[in-house]
mmCIF entry with sequence, helices, sheets and N, C-alpha, C, O atoms, coordinates in Angstrom:
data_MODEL
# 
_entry.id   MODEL 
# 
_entity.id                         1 
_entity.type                       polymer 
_entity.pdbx_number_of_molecules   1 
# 
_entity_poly.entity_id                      1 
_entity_poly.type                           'polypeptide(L)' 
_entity_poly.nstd_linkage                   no 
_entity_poly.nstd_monomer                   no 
_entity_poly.pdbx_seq_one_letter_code       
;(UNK)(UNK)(UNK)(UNK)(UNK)(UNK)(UNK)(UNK)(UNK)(UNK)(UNK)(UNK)(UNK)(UNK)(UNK)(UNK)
(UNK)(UNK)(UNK)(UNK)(UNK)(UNK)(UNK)(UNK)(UNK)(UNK)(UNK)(UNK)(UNK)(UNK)(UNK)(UNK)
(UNK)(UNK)(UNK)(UNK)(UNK)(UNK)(UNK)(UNK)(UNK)(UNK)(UNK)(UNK)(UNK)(UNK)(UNK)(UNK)
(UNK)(UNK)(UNK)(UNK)
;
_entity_poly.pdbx_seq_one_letter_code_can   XXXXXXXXXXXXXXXXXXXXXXXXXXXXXXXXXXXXXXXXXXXXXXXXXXXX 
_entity_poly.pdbx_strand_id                 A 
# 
loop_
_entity_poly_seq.entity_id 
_entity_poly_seq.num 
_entity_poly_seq.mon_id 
_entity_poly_seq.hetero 
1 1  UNK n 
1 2  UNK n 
1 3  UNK n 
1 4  UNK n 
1 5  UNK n 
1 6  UNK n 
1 7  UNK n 
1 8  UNK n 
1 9  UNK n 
1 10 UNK n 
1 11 UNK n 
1 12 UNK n 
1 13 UNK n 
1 14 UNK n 
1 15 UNK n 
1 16 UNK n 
1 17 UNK n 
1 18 UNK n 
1 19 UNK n 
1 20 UNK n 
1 21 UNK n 
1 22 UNK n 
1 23 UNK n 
1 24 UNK n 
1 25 UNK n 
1 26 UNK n 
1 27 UNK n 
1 28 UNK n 
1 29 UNK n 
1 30 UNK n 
1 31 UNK n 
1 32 UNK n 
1 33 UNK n 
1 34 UNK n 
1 35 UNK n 
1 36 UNK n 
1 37 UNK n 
1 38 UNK n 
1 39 UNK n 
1 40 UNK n 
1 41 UNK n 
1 42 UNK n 
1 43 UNK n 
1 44 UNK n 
1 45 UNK n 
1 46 UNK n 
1 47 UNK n 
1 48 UNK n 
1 49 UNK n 
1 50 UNK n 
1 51 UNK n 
1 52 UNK n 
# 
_struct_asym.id          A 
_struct_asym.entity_id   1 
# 
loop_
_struct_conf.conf_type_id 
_struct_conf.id 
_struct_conf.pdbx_PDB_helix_id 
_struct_conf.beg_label_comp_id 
_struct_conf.beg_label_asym_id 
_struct_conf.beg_label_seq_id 
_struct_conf.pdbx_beg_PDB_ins_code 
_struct_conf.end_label_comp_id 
_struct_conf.end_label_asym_id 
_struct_conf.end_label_seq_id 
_struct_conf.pdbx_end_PDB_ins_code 
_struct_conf.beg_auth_comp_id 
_struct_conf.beg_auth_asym_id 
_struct_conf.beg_auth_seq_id 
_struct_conf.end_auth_comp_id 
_struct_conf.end_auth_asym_id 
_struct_conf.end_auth_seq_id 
_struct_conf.pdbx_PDB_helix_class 
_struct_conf.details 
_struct_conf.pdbx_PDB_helix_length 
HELX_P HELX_P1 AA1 UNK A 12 ? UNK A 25 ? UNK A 12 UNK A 25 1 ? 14 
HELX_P HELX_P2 AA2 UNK A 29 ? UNK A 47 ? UNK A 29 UNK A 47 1 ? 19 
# 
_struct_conf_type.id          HELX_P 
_struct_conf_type.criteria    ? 
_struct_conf_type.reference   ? 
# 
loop_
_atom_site.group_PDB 
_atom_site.id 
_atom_site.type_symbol 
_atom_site.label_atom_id 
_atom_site.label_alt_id 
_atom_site.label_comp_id 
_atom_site.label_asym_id 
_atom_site.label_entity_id 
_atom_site.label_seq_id 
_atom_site.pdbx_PDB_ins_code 
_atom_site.Cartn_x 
_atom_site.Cartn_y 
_atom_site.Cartn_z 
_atom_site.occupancy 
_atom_site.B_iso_or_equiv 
_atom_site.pdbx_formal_charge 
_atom_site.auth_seq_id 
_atom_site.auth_comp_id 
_atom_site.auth_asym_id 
_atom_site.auth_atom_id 
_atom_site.pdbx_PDB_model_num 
ATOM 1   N N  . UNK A 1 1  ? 203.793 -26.914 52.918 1.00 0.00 ? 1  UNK A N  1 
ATOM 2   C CA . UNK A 1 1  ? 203.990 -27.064 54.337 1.00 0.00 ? 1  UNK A CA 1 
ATOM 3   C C  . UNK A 1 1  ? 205.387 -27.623 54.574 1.00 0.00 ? 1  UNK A C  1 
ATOM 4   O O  . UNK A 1 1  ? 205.655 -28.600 53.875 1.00 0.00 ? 1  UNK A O  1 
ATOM 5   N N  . UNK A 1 2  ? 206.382 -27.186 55.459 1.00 0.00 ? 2  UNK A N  1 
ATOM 6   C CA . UNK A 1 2  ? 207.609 -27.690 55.941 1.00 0.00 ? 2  UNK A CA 1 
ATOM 7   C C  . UNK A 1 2  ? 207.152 -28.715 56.899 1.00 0.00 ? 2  UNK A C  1 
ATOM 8   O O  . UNK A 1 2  ? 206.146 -28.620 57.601 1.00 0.00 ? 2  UNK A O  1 
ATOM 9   N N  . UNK A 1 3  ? 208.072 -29.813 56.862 1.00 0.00 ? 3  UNK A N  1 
ATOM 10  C CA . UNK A 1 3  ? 208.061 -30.511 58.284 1.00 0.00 ? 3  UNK A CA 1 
ATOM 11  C C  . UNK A 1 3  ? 208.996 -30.484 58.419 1.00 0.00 ? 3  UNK A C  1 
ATOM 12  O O  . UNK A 1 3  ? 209.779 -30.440 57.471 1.00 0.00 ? 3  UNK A O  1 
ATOM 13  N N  . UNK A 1 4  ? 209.482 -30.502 60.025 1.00 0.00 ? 4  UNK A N  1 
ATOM 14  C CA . UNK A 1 4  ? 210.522 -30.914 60.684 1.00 0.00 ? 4  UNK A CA 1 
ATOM 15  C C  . UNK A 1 4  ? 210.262 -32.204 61.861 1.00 0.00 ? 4  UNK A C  1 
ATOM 16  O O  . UNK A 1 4  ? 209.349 -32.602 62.585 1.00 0.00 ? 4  UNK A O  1 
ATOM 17  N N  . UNK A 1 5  ? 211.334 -32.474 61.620 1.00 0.00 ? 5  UNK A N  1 
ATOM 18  C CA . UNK A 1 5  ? 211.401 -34.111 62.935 1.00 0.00 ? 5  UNK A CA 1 
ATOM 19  C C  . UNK A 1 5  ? 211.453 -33.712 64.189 1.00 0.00 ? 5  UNK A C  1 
ATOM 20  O O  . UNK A 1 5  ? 212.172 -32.805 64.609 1.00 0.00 ? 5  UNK A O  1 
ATOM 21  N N  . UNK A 1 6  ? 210.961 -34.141 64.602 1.00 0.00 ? 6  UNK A N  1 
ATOM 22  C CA . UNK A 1 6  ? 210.587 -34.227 66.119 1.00 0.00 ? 6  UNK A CA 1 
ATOM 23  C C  . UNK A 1 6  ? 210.718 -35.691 66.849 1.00 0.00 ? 6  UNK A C  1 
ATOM 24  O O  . UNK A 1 6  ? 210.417 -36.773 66.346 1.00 0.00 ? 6  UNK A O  1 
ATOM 25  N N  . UNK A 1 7  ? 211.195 -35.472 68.046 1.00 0.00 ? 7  UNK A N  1 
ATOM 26  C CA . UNK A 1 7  ? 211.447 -36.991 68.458 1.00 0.00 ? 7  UNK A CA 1 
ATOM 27  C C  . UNK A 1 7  ? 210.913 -36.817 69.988 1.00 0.00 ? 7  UNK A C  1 
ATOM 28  O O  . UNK A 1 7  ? 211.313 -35.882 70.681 1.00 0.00 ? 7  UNK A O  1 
ATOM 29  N N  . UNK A 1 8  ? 209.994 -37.768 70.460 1.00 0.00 ? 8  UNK A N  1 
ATOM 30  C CA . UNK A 1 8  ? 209.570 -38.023 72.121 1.00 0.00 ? 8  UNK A CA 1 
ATOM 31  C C  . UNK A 1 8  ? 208.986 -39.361 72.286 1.00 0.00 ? 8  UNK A C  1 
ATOM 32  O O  . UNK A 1 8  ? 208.851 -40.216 71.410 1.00 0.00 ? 8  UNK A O  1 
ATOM 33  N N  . UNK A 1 9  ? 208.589 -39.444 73.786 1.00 0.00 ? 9  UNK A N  1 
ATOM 34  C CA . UNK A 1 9  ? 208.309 -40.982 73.923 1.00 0.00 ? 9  UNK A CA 1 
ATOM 35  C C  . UNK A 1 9  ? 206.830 -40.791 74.240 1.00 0.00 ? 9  UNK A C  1 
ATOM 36  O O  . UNK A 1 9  ? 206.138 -40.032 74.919 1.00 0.00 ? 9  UNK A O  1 
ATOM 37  N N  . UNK A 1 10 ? 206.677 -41.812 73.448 1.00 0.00 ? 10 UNK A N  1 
ATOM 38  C CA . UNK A 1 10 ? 204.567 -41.925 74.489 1.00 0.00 ? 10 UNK A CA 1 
ATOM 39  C C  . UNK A 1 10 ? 204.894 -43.319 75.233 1.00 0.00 ? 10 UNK A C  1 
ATOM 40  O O  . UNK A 1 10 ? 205.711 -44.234 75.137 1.00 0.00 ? 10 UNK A O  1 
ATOM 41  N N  . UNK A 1 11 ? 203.766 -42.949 76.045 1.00 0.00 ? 11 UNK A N  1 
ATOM 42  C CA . UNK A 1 11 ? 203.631 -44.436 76.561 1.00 0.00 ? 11 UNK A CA 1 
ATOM 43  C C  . UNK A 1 11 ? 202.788 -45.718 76.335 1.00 0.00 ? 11 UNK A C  1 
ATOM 44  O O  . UNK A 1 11 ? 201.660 -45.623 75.849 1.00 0.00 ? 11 UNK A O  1 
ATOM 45  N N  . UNK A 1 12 ? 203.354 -46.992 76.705 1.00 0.00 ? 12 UNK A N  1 
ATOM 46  C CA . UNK A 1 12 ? 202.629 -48.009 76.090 1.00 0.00 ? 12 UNK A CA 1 
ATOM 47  C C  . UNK A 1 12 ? 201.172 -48.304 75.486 1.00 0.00 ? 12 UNK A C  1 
ATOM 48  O O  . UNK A 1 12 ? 201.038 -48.869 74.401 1.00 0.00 ? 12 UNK A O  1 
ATOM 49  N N  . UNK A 1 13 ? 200.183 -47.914 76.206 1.00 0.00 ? 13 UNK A N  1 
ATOM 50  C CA . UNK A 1 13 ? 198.466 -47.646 76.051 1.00 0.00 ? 13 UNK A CA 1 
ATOM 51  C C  . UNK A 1 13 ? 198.722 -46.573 74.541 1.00 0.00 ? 13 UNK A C  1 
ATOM 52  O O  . UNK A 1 13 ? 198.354 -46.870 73.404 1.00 0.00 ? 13 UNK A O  1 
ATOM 53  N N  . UNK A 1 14 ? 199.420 -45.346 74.941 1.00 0.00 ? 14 UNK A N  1 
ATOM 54  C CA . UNK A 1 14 ? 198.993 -44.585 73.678 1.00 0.00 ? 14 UNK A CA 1 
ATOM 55  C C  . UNK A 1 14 ? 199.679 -45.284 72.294 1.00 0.00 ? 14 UNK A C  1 
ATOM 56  O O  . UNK A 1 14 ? 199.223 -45.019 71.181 1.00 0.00 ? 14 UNK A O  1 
ATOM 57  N N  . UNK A 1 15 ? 200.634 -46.052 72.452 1.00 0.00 ? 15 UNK A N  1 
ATOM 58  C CA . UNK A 1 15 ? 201.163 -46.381 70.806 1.00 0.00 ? 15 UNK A CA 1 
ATOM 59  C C  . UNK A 1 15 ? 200.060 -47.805 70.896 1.00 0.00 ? 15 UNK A C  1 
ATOM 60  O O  . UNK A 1 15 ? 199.768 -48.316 69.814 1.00 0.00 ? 15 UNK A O  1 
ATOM 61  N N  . UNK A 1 16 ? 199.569 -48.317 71.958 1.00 0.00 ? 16 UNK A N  1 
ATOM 62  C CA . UNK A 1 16 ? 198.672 -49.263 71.504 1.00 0.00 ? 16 UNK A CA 1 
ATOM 63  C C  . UNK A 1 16 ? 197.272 -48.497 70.509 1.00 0.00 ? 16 UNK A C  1 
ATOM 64  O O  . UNK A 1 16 ? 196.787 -48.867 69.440 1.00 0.00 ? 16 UNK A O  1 
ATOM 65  N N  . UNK A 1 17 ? 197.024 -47.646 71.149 1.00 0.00 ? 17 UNK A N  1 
ATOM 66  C CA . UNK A 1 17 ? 195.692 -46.892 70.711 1.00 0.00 ? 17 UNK A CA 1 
ATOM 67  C C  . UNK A 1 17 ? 196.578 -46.247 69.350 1.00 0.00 ? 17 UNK A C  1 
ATOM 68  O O  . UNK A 1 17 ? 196.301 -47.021 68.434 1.00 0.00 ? 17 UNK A O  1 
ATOM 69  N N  . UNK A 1 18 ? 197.011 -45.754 69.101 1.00 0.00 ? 18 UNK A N  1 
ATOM 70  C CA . UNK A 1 18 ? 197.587 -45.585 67.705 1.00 0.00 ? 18 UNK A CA 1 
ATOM 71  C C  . UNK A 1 18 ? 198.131 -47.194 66.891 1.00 0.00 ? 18 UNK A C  1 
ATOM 72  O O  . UNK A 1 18 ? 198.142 -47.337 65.668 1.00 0.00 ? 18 UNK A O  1 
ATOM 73  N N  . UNK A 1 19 ? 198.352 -47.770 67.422 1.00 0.00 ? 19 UNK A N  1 
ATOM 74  C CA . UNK A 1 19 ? 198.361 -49.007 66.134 1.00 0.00 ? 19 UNK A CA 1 
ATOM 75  C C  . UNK A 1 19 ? 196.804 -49.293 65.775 1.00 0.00 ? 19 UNK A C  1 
ATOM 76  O O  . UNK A 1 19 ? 196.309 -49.458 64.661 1.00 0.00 ? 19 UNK A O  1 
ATOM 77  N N  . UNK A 1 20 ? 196.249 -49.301 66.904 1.00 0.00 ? 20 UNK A N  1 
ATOM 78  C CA . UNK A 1 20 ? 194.471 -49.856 66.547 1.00 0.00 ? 20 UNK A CA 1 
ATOM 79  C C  . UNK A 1 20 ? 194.027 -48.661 65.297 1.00 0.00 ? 20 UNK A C  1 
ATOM 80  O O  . UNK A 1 20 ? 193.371 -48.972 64.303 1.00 0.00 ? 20 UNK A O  1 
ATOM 81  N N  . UNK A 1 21 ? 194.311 -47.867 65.456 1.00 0.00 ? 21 UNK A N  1 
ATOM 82  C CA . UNK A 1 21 ? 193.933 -46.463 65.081 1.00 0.00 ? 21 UNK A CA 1 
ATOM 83  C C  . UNK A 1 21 ? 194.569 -46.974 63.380 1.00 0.00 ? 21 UNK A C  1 
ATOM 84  O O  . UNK A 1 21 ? 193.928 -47.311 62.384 1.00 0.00 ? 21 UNK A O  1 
ATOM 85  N N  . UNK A 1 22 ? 195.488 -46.899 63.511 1.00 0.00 ? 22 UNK A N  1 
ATOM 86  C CA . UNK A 1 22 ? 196.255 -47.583 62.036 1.00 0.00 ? 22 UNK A CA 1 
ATOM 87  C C  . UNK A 1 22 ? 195.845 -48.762 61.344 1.00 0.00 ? 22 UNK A C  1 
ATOM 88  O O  . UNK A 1 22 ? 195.822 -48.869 60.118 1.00 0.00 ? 22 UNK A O  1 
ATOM 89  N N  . UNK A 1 23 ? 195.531 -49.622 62.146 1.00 0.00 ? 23 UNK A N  1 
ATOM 90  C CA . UNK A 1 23 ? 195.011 -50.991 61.702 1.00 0.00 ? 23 UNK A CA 1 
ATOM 91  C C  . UNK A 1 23 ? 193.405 -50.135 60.890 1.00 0.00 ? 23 UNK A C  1 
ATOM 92  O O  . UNK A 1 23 ? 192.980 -50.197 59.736 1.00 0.00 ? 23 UNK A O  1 
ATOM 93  N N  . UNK A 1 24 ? 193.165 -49.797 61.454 1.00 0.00 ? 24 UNK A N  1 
ATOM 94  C CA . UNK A 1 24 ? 191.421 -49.987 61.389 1.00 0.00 ? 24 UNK A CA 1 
ATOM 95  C C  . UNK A 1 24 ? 191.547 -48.626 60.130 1.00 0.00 ? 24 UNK A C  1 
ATOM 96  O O  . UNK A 1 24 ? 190.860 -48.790 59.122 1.00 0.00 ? 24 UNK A O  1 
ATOM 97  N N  . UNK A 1 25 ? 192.329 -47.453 60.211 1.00 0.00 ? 25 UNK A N  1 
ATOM 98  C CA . UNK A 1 25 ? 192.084 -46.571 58.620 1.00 0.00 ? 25 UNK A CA 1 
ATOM 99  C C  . UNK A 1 25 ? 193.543 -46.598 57.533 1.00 0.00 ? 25 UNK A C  1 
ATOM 100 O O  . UNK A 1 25 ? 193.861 -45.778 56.672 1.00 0.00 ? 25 UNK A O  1 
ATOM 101 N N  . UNK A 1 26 ? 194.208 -47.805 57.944 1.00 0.00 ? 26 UNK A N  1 
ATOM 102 C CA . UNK A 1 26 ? 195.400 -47.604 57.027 1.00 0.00 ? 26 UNK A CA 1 
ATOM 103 C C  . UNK A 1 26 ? 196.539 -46.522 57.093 1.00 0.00 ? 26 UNK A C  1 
ATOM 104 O O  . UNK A 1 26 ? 197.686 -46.586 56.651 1.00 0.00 ? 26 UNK A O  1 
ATOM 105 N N  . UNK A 1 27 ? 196.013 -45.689 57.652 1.00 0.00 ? 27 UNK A N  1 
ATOM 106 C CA . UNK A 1 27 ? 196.658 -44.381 57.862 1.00 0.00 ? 27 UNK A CA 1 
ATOM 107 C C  . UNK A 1 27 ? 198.056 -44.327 58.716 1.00 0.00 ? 27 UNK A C  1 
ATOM 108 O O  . UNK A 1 27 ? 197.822 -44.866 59.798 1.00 0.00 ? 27 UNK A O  1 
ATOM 109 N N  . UNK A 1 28 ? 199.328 -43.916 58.657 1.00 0.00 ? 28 UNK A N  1 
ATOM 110 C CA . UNK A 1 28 ? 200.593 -43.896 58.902 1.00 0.00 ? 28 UNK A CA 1 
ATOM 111 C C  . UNK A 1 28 ? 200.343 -43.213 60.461 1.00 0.00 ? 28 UNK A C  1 
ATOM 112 O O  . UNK A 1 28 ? 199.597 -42.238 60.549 1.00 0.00 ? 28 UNK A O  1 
ATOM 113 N N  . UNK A 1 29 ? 200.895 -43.680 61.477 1.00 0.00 ? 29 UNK A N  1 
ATOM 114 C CA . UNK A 1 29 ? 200.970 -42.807 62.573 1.00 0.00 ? 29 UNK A CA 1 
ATOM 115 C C  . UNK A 1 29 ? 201.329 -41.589 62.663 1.00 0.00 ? 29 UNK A C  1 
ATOM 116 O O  . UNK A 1 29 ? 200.766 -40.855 63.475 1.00 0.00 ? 29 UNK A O  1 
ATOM 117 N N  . UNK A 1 30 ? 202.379 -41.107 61.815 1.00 0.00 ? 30 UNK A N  1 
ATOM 118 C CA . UNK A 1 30 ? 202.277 -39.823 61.867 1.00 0.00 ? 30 UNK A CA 1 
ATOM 119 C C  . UNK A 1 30 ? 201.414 -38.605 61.161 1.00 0.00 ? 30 UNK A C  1 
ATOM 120 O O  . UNK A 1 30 ? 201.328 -37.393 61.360 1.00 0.00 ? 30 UNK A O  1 
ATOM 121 N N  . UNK A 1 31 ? 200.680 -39.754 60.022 1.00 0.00 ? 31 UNK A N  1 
ATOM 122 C CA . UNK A 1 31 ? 199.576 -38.647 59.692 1.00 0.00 ? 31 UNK A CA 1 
ATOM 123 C C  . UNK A 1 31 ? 198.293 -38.682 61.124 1.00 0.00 ? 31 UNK A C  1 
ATOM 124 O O  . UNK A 1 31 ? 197.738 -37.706 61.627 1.00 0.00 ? 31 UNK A O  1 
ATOM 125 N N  . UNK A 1 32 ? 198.138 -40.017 61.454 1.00 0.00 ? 32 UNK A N  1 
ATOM 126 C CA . UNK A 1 32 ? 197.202 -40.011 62.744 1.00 0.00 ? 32 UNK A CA 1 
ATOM 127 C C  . UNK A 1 32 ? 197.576 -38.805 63.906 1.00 0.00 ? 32 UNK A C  1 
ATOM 128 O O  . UNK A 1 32 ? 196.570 -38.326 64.431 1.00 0.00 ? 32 UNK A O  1 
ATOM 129 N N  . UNK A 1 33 ? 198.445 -38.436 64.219 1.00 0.00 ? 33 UNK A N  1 
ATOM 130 C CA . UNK A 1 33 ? 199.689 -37.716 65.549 1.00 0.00 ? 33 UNK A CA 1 
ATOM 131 C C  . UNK A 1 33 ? 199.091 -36.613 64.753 1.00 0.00 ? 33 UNK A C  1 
ATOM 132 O O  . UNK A 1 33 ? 198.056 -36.191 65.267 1.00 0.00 ? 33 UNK A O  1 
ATOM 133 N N  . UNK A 1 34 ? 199.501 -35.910 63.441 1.00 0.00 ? 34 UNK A N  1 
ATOM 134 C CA . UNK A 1 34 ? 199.507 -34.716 62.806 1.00 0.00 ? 34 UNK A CA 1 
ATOM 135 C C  . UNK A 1 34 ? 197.870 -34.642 63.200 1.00 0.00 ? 34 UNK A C  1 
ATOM 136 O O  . UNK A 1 34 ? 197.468 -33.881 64.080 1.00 0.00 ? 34 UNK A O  1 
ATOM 137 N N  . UNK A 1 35 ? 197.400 -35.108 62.799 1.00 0.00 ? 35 UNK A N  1 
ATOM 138 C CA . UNK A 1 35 ? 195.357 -34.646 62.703 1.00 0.00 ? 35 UNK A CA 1 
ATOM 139 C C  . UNK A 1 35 ? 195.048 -34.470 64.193 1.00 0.00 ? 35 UNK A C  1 
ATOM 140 O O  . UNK A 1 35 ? 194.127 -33.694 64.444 1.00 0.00 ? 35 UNK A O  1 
ATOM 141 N N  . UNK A 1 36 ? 195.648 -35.045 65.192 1.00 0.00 ? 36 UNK A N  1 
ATOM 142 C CA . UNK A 1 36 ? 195.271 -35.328 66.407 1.00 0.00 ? 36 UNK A CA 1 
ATOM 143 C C  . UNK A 1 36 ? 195.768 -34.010 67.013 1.00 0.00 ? 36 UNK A C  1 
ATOM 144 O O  . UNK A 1 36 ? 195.070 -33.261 67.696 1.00 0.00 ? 36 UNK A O  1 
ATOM 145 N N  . UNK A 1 37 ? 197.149 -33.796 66.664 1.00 0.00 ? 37 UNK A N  1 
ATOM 146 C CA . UNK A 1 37 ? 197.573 -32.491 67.064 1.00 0.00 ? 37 UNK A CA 1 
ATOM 147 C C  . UNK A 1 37 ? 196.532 -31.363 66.658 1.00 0.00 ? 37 UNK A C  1 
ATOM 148 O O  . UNK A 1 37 ? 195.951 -30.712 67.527 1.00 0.00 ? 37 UNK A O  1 
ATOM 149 N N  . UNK A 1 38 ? 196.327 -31.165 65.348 1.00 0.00 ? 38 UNK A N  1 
ATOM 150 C CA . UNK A 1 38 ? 195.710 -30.098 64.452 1.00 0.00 ? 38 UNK A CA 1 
ATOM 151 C C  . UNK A 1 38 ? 194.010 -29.787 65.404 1.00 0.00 ? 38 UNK A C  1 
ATOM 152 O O  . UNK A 1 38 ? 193.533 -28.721 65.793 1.00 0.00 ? 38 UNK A O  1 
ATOM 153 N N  . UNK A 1 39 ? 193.422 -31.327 65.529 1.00 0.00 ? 39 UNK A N  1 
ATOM 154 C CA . UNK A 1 39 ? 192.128 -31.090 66.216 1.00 0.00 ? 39 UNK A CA 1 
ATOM 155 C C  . UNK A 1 39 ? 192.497 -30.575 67.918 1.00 0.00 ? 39 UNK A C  1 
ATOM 156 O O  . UNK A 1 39 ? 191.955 -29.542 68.312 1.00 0.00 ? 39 UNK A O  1 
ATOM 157 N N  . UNK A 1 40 ? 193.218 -31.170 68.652 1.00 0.00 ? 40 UNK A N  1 
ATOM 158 C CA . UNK A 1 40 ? 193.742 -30.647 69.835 1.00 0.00 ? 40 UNK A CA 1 
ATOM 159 C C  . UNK A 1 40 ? 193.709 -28.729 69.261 1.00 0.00 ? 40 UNK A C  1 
ATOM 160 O O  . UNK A 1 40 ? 193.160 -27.786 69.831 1.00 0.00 ? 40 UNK A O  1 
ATOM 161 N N  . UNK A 1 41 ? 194.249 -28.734 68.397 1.00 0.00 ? 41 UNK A N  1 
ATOM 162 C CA . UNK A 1 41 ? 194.764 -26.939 68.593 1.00 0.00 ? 41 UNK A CA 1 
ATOM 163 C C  . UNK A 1 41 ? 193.744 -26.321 68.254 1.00 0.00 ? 41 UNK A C  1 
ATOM 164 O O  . UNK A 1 41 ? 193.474 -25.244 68.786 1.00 0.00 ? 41 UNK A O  1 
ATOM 165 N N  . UNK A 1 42 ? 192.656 -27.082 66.924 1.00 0.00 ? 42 UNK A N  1 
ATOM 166 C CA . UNK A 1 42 ? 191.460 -26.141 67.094 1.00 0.00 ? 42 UNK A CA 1 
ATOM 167 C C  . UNK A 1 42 ? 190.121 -25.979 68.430 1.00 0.00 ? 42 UNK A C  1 
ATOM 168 O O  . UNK A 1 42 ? 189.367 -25.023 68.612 1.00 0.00 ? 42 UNK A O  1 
ATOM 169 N N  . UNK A 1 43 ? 190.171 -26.745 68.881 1.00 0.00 ? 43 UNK A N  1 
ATOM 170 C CA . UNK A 1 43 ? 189.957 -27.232 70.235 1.00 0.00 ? 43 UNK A CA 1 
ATOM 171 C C  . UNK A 1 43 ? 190.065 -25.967 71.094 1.00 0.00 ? 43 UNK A C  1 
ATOM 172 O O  . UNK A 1 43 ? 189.121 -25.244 71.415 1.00 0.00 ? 43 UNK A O  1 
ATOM 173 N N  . UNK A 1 44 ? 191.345 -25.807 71.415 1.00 0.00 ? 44 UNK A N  1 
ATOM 174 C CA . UNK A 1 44 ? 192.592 -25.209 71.957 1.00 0.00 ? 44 UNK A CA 1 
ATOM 175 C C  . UNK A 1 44 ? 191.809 -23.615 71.764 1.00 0.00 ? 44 UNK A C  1 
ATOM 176 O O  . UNK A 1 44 ? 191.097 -23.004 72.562 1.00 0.00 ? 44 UNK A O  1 
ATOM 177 N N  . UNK A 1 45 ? 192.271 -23.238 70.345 1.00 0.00 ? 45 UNK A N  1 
ATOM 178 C CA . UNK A 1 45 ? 191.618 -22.537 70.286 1.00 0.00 ? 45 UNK A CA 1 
ATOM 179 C C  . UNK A 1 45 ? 190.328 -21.480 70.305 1.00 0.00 ? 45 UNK A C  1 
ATOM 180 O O  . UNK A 1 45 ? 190.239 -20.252 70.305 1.00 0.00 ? 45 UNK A O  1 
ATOM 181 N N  . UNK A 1 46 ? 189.202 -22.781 70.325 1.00 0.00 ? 46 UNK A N  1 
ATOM 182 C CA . UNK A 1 46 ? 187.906 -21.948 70.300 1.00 0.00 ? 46 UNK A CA 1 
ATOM 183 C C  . UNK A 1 46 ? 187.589 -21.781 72.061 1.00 0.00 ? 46 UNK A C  1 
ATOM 184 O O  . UNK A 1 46 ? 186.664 -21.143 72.564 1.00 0.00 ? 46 UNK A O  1 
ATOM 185 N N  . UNK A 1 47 ? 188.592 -22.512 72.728 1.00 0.00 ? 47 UNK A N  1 
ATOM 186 C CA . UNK A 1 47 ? 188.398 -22.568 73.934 1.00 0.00 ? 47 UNK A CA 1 
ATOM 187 C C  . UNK A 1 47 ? 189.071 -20.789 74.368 1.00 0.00 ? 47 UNK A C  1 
ATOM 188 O O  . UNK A 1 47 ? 188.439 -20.342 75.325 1.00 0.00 ? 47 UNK A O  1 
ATOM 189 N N  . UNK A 1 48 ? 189.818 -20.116 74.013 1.00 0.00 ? 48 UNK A N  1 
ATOM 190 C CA . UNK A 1 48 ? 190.021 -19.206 73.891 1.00 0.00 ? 48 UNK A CA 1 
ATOM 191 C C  . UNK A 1 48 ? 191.790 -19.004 74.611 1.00 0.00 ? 48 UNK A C  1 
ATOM 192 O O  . UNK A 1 48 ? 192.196 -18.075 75.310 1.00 0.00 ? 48 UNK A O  1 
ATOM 193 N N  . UNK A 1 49 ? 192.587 -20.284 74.107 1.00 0.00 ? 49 UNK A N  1 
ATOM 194 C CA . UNK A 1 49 ? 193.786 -20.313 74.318 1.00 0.00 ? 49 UNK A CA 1 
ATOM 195 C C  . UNK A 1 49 ? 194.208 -20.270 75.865 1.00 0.00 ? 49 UNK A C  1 
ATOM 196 O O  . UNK A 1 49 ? 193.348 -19.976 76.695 1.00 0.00 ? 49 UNK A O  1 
ATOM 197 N N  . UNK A 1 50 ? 195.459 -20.545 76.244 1.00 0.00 ? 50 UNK A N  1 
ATOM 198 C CA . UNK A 1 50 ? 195.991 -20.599 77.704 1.00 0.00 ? 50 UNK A CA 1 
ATOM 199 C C  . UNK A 1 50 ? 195.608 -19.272 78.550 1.00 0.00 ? 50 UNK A C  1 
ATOM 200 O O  . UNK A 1 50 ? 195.721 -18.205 77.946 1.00 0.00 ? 50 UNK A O  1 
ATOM 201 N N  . UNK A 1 51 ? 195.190 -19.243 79.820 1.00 0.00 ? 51 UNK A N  1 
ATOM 202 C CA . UNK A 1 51 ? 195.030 -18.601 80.558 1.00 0.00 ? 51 UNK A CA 1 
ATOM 203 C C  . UNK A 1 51 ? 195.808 -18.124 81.761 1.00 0.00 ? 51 UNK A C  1 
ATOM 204 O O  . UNK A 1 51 ? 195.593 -18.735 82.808 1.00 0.00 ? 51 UNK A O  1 
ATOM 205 N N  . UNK A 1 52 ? 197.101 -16.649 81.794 1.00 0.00 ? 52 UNK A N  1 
ATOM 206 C CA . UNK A 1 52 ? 197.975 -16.644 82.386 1.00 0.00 ? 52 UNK A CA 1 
ATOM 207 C C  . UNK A 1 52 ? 197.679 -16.828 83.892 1.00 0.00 ? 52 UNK A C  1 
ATOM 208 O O  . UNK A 1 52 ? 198.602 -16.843 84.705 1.00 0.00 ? 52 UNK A O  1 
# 
């Protein structure tokens, strides 16, 4: 898998809910962000994608 960097801002509540999120499985925020994305898209998907 390639990664590339990406840079944006969240806001205060969400990096709170991602430190809790970190505290509690050890897990690096950006592997937390990556899984969160990944479930969002399968999600995404079975929903049957954007609707023009």
């Amino acid at each position: 898998m390639t990664m590339k960097r990406m840079n944006f801002y969240l806001a205060g509540l969400q990096i709170k809910r991602l430190k809790a999120i970190n505290k509690k499985t050890g897990l690096p925020l950006s592997d937390i962000l990556r899984r969160a994305i990944d479930q969002y898209w399968e999600r995404f998907e079975k929903k049957g994608g954007m609707k023009a």
